[in-house]
SEMARVEX-899640 format. One record per residue: residue in one letter; z, y, x of N, C-alpha, C in turn. Coordinates in steps of 0.001 Angstrom, whole numbers, padded with zeros to 6 digits, always signed. Layout:
residues N
AZYXZYXZYX;...
This chain:
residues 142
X+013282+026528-009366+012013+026079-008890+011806+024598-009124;X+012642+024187-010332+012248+022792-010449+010939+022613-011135;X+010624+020908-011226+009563+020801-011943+009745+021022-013484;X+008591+021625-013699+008478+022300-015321+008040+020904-015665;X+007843+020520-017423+007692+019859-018134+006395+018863-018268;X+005319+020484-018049+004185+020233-018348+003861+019899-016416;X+004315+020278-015653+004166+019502-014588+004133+018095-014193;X+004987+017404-015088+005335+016352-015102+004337+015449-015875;X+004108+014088-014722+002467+013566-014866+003223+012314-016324;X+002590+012151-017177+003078+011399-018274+003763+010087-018374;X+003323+009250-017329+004093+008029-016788+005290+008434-016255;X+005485+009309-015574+007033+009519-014990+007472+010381-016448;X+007021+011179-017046+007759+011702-018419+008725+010428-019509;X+007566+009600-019254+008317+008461-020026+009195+007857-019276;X+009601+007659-017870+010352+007089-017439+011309+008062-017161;X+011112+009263-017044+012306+010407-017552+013263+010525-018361;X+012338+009782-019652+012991+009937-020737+013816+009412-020925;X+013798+007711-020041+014621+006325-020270+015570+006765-019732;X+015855+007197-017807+016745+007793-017641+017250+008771-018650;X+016818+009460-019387+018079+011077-019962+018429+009828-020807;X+017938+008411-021464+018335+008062-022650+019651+007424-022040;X+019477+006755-020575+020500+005776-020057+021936+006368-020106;X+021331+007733-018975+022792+009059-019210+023475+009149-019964;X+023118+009045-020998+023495+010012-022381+024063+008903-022848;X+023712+007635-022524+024866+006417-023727+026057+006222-022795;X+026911+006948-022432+027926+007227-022111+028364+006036-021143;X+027866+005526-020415+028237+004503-019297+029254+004965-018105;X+029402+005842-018140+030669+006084-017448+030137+006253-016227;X+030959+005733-014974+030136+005642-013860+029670+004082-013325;X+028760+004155-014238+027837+002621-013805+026633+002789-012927;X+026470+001904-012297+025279+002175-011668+024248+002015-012371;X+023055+002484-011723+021714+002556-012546+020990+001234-012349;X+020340+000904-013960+020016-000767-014314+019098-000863-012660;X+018646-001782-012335+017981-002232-011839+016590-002312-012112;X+016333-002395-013880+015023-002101-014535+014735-000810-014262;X+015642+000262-014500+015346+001961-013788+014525+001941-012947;X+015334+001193-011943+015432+001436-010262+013919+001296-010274;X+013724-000017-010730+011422-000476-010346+010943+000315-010505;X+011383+000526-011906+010207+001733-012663+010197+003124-011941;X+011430+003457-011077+011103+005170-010575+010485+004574-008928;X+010994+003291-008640+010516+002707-007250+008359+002899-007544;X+008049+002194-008609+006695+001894-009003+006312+004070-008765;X+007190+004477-009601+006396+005849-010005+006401+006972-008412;X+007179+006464-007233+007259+006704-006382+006095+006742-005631;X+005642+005194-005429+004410+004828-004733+003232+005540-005308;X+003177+005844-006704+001912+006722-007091+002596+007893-007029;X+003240+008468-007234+003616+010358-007246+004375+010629-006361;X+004763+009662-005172+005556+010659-003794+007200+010482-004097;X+008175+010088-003377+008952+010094-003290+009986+011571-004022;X+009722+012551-002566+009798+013415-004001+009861+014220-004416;X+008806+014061-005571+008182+014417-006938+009001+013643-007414;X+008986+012124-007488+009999+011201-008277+011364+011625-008668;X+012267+011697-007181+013177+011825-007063+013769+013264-007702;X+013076+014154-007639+013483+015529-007991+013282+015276-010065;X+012102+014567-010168+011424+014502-011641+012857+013720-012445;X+013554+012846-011414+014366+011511-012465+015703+012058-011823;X+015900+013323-011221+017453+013595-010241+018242+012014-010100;X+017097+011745-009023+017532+010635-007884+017944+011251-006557;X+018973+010214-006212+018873+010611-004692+018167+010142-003568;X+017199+011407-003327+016041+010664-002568+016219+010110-001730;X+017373+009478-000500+017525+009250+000402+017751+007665-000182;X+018136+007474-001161+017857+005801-001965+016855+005470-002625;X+016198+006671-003058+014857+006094-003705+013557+006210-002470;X+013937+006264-001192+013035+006109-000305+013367+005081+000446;X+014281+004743-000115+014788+003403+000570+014559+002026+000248;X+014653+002033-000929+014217+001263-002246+012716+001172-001887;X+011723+002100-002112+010502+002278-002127+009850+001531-000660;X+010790+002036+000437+010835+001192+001570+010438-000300+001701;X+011468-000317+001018+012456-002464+001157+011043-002576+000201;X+010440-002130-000631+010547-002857-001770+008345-002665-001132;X+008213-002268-000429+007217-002474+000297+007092-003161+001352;X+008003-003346+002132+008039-004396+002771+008162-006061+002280;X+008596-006020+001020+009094-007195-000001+007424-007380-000539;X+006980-006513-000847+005493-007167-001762+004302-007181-000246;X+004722-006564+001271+003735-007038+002383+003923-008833+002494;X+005179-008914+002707+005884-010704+002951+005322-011271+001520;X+005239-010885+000534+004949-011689-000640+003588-012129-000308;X+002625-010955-000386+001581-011232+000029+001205-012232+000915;X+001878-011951+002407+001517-012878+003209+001711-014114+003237;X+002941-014575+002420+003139-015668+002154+002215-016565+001002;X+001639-015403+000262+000742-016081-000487-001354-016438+000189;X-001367-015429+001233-002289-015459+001843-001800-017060+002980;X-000933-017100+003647-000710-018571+004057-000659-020190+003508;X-000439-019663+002101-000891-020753+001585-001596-021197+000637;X-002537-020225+000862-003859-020011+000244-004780-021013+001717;X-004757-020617+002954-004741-020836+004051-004757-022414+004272;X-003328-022733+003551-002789-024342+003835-003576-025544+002876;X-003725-024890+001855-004484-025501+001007-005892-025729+001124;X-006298-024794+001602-007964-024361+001695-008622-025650+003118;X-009620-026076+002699-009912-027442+003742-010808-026913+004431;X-010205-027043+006157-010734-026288+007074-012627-027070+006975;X-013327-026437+007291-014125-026750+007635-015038-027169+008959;X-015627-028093+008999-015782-028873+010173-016788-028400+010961;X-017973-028233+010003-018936-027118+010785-019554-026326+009783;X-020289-025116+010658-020605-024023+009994-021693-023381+010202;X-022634-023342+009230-024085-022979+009777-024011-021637+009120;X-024736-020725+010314-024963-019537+009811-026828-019146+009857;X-026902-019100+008878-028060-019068+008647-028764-017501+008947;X-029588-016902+009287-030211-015859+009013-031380-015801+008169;X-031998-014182+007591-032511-014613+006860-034122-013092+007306;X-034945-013652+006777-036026-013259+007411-036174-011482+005960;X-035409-011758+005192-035335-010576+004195-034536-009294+005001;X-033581-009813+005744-033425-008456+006592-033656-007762+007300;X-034962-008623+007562-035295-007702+008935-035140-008251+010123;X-035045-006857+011113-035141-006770+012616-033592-006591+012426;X-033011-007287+013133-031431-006923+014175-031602-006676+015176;X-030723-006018+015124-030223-005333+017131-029022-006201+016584;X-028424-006468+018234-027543-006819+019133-027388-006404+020659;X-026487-005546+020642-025591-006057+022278-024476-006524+022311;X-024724-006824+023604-023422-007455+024170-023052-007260+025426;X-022332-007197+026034-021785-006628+027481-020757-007935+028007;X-021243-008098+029111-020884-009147+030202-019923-008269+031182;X-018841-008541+031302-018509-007961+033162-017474-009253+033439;X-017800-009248+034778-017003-010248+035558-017049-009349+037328;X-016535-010446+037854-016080-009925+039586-017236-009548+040090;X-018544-009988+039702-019882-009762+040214-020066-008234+040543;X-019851-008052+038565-020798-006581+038178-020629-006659+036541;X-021400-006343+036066-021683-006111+034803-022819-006290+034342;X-023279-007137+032784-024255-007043+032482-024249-006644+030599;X-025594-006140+030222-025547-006064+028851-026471-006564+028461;X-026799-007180+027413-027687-007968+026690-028317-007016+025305;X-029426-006824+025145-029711-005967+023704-030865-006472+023281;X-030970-006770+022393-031959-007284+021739-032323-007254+019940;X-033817-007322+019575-033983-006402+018617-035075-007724+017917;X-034438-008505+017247-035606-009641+016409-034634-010468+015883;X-035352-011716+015129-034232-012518+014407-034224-013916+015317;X-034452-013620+016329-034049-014860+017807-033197-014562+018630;X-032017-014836+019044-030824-014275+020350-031859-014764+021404;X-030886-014520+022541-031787-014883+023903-030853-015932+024394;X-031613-016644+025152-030331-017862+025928-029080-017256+026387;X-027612-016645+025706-027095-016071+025963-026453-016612+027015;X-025632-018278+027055-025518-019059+028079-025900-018668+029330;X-027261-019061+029185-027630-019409+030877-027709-017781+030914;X-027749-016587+030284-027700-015089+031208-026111-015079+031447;X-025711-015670+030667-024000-015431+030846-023509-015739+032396;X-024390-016949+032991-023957-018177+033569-024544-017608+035059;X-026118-016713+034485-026225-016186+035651-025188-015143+036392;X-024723-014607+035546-024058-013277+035959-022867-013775+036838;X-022103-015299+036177-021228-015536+036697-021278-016435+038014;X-022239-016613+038170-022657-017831+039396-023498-017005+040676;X-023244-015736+040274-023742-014805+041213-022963-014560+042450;X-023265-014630+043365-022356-014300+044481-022553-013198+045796;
C-alpha cells in the first residue's frame, strides 16, 4: 500500500530521486547530507510529513522533528527581522488620521462599563461625539 509513482507529486519525485542517487553511491553508513535533510524538510511543509516521509523512506519521527525546529527557526528569523525593521523605522511624533467624505456614513460603537453601570455609544456619520465628556459622565456618576 505504498505510494505508487504516479502518486508522487513531481517536486518530491525529484527529490526522490536525489535520495535513491545518494543510497546507491555506496556511503556506507553515513548520515544523510544536510542538503537532503532541507529539501525533504521544505517538501514536508507543502505535502505533509507523511507523504514525505513514506515518499523519501524517512523516519518520520525525525523528519517531524526537523520540520518542527526548522519552523520554529524561520518564526525567530522572522521576528528578529520584524524588530529591526521596528528599530530602524523613525517613530513618529504625531499622527493625523484623516477621514474621508468618499466613504460614506460610519457606524461606531463603543461600550463603557465602570462601578456605576454601563454605557454604549453608537453612532452613524463622519463626526464622533464628545466621547470624553460621555466617558467622564459615566464615570463621575455616583
Amino acid at each position: 500500500m505504498g505510494l505508487e509513482s504516479r502518486d508522487i507529486p513531481s517536486d518530491m519525485k525529484k527529490v526522490q530521486e536525489r535520495f535513491e542517487r545518494w543510497r546507491s553511491a555506496d556511503t556506507g553508513r553515513l548520515p544523510i547530507p544536510q542538503r537532503l535533510w532541507t529539501a525533504a524538510v521544505k517538501l514536508a511543509r507543502k505535502h505533509g510529513v507523511f507523504a514525505t516521509a513514506k515518499a523519501l523512506h524517512l523516519e518520520y519521527g525525525k523528519l517531524k522533528r526537523l520540520t518542527e525546529s526548522e519552523s520554529v527557526r524561520r518564526a525567530a528569523r522572522s521576528a528578529r527581522k520584524s524588530r529591526r525593521a521596528q528599530a530602524t523605522a523613525p517613530t513618529p511624533a504625531f499622527l493625523e488620521l484623516v477621514g474621508s467624505s468618499a466613504i460614506g456614513l460610519s457606524e461606531c460603537v463603543i461600550e463603557l462599563e465602570g462601578s456605576p453601570g454601563k454605557m454604549r455609544i453608537q453612532w452613524k456619520g463622519t463626526t464622533a461625539p464628545d466621547l470624553a465628556g460621555l466617558s467622564r459622565a459615566l464615570w463621575e456618576r455616583t
